[in-house]
C-alpha positions as CSV (number, residue, x, y, z in Angstrom):
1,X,-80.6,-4.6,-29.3
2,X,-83.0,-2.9,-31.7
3,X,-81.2,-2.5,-35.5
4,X,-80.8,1.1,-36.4
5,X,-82.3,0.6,-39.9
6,X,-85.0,-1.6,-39.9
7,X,-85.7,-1.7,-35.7
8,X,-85.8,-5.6,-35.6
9,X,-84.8,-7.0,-32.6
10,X,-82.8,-9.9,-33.3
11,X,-79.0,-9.6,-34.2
12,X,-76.0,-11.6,-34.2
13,X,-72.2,-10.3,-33.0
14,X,-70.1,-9.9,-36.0
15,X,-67.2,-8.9,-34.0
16,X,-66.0,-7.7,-30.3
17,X,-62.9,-5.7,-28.9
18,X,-62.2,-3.6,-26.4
19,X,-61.8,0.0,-26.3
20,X,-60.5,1.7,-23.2
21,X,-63.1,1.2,-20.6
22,X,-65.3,-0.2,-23.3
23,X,-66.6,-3.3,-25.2
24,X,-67.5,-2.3,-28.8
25,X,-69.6,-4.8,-30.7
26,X,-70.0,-5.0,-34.5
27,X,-73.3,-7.0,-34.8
28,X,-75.6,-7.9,-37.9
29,X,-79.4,-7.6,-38.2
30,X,-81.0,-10.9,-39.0
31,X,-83.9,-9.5,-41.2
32,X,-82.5,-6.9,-42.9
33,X,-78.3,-7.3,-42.9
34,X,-77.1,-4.3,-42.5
35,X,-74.1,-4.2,-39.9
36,X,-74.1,-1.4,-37.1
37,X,-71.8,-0.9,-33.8
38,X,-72.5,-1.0,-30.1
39,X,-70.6,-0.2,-27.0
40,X,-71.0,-1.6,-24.0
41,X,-70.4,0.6,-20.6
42,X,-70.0,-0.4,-16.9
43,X,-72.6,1.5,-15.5
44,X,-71.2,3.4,-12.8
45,X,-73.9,4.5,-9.9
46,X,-74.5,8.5,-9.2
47,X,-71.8,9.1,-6.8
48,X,-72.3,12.3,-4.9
49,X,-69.9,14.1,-3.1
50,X,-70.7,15.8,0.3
51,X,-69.4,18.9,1.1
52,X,-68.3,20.6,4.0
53,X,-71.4,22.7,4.6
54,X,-73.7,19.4,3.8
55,X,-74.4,20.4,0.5
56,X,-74.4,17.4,-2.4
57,X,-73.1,17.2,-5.9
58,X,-72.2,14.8,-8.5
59,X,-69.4,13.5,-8.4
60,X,-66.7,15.1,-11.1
61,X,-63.6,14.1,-12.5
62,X,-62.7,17.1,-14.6
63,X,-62.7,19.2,-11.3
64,X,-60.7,17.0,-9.4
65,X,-58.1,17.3,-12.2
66,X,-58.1,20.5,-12.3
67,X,-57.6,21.2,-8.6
68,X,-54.7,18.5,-8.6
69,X,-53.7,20.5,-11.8
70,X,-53.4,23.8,-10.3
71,X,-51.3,22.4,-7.7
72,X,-49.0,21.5,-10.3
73,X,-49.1,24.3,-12.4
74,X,-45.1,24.8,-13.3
75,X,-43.9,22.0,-11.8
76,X,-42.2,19.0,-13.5
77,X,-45.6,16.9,-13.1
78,X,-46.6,15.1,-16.0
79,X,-50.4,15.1,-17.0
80,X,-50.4,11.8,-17.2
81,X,-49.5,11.5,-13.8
82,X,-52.4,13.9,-12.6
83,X,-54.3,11.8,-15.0
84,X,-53.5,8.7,-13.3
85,X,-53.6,10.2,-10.1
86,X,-57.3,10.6,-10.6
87,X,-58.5,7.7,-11.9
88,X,-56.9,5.5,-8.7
89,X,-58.8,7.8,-6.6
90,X,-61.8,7.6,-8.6
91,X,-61.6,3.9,-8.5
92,X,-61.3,3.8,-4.8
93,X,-64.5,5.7,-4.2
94,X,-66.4,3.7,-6.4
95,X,-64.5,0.8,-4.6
96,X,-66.2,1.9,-1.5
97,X,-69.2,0.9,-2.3
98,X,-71.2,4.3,-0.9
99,X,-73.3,6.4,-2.8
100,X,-72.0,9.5,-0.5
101,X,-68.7,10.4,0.1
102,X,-67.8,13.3,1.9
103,X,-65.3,15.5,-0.1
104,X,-62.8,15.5,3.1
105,X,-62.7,11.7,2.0
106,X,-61.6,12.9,-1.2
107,X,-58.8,15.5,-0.6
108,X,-57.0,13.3,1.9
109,X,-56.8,10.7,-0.9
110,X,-55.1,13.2,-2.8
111,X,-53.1,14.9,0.1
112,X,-51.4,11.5,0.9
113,X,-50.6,10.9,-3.3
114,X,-49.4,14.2,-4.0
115,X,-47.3,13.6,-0.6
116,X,-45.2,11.0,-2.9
117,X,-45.2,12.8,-6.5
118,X,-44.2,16.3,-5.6
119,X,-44.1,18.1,-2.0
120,X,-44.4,21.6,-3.4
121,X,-47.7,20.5,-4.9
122,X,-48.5,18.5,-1.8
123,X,-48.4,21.8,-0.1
124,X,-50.3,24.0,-2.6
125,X,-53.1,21.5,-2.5
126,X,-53.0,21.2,1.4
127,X,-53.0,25.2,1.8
128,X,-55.8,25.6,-0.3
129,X,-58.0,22.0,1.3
130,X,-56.7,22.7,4.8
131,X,-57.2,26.3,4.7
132,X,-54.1,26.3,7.0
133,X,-55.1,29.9,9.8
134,X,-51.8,30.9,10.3
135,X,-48.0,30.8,8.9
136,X,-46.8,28.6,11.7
137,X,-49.2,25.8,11.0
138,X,-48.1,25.9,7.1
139,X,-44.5,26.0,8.7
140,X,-44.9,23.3,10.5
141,X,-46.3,21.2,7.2
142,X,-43.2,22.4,5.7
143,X,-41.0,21.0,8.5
144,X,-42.4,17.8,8.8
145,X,-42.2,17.3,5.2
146,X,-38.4,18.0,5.1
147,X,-37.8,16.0,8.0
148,X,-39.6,13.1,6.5
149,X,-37.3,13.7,3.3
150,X,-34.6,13.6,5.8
151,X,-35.6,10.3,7.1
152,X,-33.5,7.3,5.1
């Protein structure tokens, strides 16, 4: 690590805590003293996302919140449940291992977890992901869900 001030490469760590999904280091620069800080990252590889029609993107966290969001709007659906909601599911695609996942991969994940937090969501999101052709298939969602809720 080269020191901000002086750019000598040699320091020693002062100090080291986490923060979050971090590691920040306070560490001192053996020629000229001054103290600076560093945080250390897991790097995370490029995950892209394929879609439907084969095109690629990155990977992105603030849309999948949103779309989960939407589903939610005016419902009694903490954030930090959405929020939490999509850091598991980011997790388990890095978990994977892939660099590719195809975004059906994706919206099942959240399908079956919005199943258990809120069924009206659960059926916004599907509506929209499914893009169900007809009123009997979304009534048939519907009727499933209710017998499952049924079900002891």
């Amino acid at each position: 690590m080269n020191c901000p001030f002086c750019g000598n490469d040699t320091s020693r760590v002062v100090d080291t805590r986490e923060v979050g999904d971090a590691i920040r280091r306070r560490r001192e620069c053996l020629k000229c003293l001054e103290r600076f800080t560093t945080y250390e990252h897991i790097a995370k590889t490029n995950l892209m996302v394929v879609k439907r029609d084969g095109r690629r993107e990155p990977f992105d966290r603030q849309k999948l919140f949103e779309g989960i969001r939407l589903a939610c709007t005016k419902l009694p659906v903490p954030t930090q449940a959405i929020d939490e909601l999509v850091s598991d599911i980011e997790a388990n695609l890095y978990r994977l291992g892939r660099p590719e996942v195809p975004s059906r991969t994706i919206g099942e994940m959240v399908i079956e977890r919005l199943r258990e937090i809120d069924h009206l969501a659960y059926v916004r999101f599907a509506s929209v992901y499914r893009s169900f052709p007809d009123l009997e298939t979304l009534k048939h969602v519907v009727d499933d869900l209710l017998e499952r809720r049924d079900e002891p």
